[in-house]
C-alpha positions in Angstrom: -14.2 -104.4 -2.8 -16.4 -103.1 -0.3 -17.7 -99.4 -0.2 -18.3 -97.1 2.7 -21.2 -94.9 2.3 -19.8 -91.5 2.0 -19.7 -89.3 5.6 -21.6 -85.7 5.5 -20.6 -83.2 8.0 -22.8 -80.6 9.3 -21.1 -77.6 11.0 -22.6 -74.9 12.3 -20.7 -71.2 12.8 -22.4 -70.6 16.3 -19.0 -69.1 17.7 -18.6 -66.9 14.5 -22.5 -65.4 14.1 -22.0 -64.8 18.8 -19.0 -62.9 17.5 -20.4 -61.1 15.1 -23.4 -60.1 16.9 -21.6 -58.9 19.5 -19.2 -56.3 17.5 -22.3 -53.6 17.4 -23.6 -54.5 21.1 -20.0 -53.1 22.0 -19.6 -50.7 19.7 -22.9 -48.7 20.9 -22.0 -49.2 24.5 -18.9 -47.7 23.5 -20.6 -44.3 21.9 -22.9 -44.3 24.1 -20.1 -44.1 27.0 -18.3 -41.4 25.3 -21.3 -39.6 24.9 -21.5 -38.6 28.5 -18.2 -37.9 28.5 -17.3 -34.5 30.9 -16.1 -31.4 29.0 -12.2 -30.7 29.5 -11.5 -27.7 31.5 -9.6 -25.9 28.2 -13.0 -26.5 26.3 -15.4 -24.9 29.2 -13.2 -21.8 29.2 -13.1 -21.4 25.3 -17.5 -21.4 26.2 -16.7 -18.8 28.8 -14.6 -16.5 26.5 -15.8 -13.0 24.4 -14.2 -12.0 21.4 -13.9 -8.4 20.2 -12.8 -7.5 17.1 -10.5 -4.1 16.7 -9.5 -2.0 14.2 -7.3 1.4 14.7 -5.3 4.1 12.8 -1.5 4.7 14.1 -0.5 8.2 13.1 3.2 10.1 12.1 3.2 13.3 10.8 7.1 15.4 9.4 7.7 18.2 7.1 8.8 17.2 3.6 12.2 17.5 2.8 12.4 16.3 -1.1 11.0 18.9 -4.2 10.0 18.5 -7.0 9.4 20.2 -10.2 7.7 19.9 -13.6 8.8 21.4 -16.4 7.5 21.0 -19.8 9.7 22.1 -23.2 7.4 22.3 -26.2 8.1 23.6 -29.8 5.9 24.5 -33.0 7.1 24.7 -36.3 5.5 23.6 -39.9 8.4 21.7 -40.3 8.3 17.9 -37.8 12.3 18.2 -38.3 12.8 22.2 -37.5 10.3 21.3 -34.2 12.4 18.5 -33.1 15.4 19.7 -33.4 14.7 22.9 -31.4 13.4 21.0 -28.9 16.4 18.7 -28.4 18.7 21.9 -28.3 16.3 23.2 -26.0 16.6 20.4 -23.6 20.0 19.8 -23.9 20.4 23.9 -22.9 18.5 22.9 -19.9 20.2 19.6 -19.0 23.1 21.7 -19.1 22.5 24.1 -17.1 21.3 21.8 -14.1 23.9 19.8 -14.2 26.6 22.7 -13.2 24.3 22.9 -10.0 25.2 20.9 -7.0 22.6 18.3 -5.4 20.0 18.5 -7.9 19.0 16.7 -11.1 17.2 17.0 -13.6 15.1 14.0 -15.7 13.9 14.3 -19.3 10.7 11.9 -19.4 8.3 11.7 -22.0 8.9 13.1 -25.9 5.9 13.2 -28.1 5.3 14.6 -31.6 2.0 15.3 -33.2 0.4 17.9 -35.9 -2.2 20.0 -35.5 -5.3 19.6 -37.5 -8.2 22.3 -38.4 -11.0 22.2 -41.0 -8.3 23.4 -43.9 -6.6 20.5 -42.8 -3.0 19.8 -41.2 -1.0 23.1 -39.7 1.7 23.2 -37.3 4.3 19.9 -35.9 4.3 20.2 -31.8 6.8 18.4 -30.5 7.3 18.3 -26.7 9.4 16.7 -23.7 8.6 16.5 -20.1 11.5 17.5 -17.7 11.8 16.9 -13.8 13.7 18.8 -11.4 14.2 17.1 -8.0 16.4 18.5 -4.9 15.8 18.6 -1.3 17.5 22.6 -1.1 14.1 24.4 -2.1 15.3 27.6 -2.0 17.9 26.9 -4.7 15.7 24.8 -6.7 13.4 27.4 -6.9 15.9 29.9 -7.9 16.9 27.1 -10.8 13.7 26.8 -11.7 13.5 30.7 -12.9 16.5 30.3 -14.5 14.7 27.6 -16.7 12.1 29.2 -17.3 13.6 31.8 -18.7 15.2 29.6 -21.2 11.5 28.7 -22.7 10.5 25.7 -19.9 7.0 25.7 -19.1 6.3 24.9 -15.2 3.3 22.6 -15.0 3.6 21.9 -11.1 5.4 21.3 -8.2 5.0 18.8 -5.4 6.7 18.2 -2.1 7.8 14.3 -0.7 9.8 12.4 2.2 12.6 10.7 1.5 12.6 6.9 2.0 14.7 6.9 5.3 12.3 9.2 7.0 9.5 7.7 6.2 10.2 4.5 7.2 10.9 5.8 10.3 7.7 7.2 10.8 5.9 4.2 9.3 7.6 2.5 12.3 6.5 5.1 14.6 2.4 4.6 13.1 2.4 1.2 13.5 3.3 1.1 17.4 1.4 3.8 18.0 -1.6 1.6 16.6 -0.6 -1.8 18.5 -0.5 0.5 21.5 -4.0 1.6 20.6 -4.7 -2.0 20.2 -4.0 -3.2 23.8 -5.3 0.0 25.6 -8.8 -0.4 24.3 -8.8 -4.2 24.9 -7.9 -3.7 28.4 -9.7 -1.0 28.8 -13.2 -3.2 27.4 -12.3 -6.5 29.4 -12.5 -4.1 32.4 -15.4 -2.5 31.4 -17.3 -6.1 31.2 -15.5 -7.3 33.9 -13.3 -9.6 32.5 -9.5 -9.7 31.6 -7.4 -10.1 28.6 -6.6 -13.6 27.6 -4.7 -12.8 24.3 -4.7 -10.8 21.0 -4.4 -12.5 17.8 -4.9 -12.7 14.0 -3.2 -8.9 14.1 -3.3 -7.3 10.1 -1.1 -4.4 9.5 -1.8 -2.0 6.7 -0.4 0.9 5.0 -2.3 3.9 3.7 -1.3 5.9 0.8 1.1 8.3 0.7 -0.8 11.9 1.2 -1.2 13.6 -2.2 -0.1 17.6 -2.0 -2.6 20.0 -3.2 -1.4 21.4 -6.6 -2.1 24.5 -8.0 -3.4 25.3 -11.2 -1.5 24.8 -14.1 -2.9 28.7 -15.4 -1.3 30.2 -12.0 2.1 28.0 -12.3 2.8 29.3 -15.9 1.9 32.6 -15.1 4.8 32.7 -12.4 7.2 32.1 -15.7 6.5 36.3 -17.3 6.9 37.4 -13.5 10.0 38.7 -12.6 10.1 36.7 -9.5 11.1 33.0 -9.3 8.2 30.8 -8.3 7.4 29.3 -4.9 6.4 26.5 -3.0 5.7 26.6 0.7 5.7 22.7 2.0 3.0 21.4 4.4 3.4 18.7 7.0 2.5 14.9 5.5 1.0 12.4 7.7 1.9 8.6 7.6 -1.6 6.5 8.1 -1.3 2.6 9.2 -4.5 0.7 10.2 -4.2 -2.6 12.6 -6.9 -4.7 12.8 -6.6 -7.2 15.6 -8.9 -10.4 17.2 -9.1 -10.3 21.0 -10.2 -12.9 23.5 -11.4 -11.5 26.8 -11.9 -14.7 29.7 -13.4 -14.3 32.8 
């Protein structure tokens, strides 16, 4: 048998390295094109825009039409049981007695008992309930709240309100008057530097407490239960407070 010396191949990747090299010749002619790129119209405004940052108050103001009074009912005996139970029938005489009355009401809240200590040790049991009389006739409440009194109610304070429907309404009325605030000033700045108003955005709305009435003190309100005439409460005007903080974009 005859034998054919073996055949040895040489190949070289000349087409495969000229690709390869070529891949970051075009990718850096590439980059280096976009580099120079011009800037879009929308982008050279943006460059060419002011931005002014806002922040206002939007006011409502009505008279309160909701009162309401606090009454406390507090008895002391040596005896936790004789306390309580005078103070239950106390209440209850009081519960009654509002709830002949037409468009008010009356709400026991808390009841606590506790006993008086001194240096000879435990004296008297104290056992007291916090009452709440609400109506939005002031002049009769007031007049109810004499008659309570005279039944052995304390009157810790008094404190006037709006009712829900009204002051959403004027919650509504605060907050255009502050977006109206808004836009006046903005327009009134872009003229100012000569420019106009593009748009207003990223608007927050917020709402301020509700005004807390001044309350007397508690010595003058429980002084008012010896006098012979029923107490009174004379209701101010309550304002309704909502900020707006807004974004503005003034453009040439």
């Amino acid at each position: 048998m005859i034998r054919h010396p073996a055949r040895v191949l040489h190949y070289t990747p000349t087409l495969a390295v000229a690709c390869l090299l070529s891949l970051p010749l075009a990718t850096a002619s590439h980059a280096a094109e976009s580099s120079v790129a011009p800037m879009s119209s929308e982008t050279a405004s943006h460059t060419r825009s002011t931005v002014l940052i806002f922040n206002t108050q939007g006011e409502a103001g009505a008279m309160p039409n909701q009162l309401a009074i606090h009454f406390s009912a507090r008895v002391q005996n040596t005896s936790p049981v004789t306390a309580q139970q005078r103070l239950n029938q106390m209440v209850k005489t009081a519960m009654d007695t509002a709830e002949r009355e037409k468009d008010v009401s009356l709400h026991a809240g808390n009841y606590t008992l506790s006993q008086e200590y001194t240096q000879r040790g435990p004296q008297r049991w104290s056992a007291e309930q916090s009452l709440t009389l609400q109506g939005s006739d002031s002049a009769h409440l007031l007049a109810l709240a004499e008659q309570l009194q005279s039944q052995g109610l304390g009157l810790n304070d008094m404190d006037w309100s709006i009712d829900p429907q009204t002051r959403q309404k004027l919650e509504d009325q605060a907050r255009l008057d502050a977006l109206k605030k808004i836009r006046v000033q903005a327009e009134s700045d872009a003229q100012a530097l000569g420019m106009k108003l593009a748009r207003i955005e990223r608007v927050q709305i917020g709402f301020g407490p509700p005004p807390e009435e001044p309350i007397a003190p508690r010595m003058m309100l429980m002084a008012s239960a010896r006098s012979a005439a029923p107490p009174q409460s004379t209701p101010e005007e309550q304002k309704i407070h909502v900020t707006v903080s807004a974004r503005v974009i003034l453009e040439p």
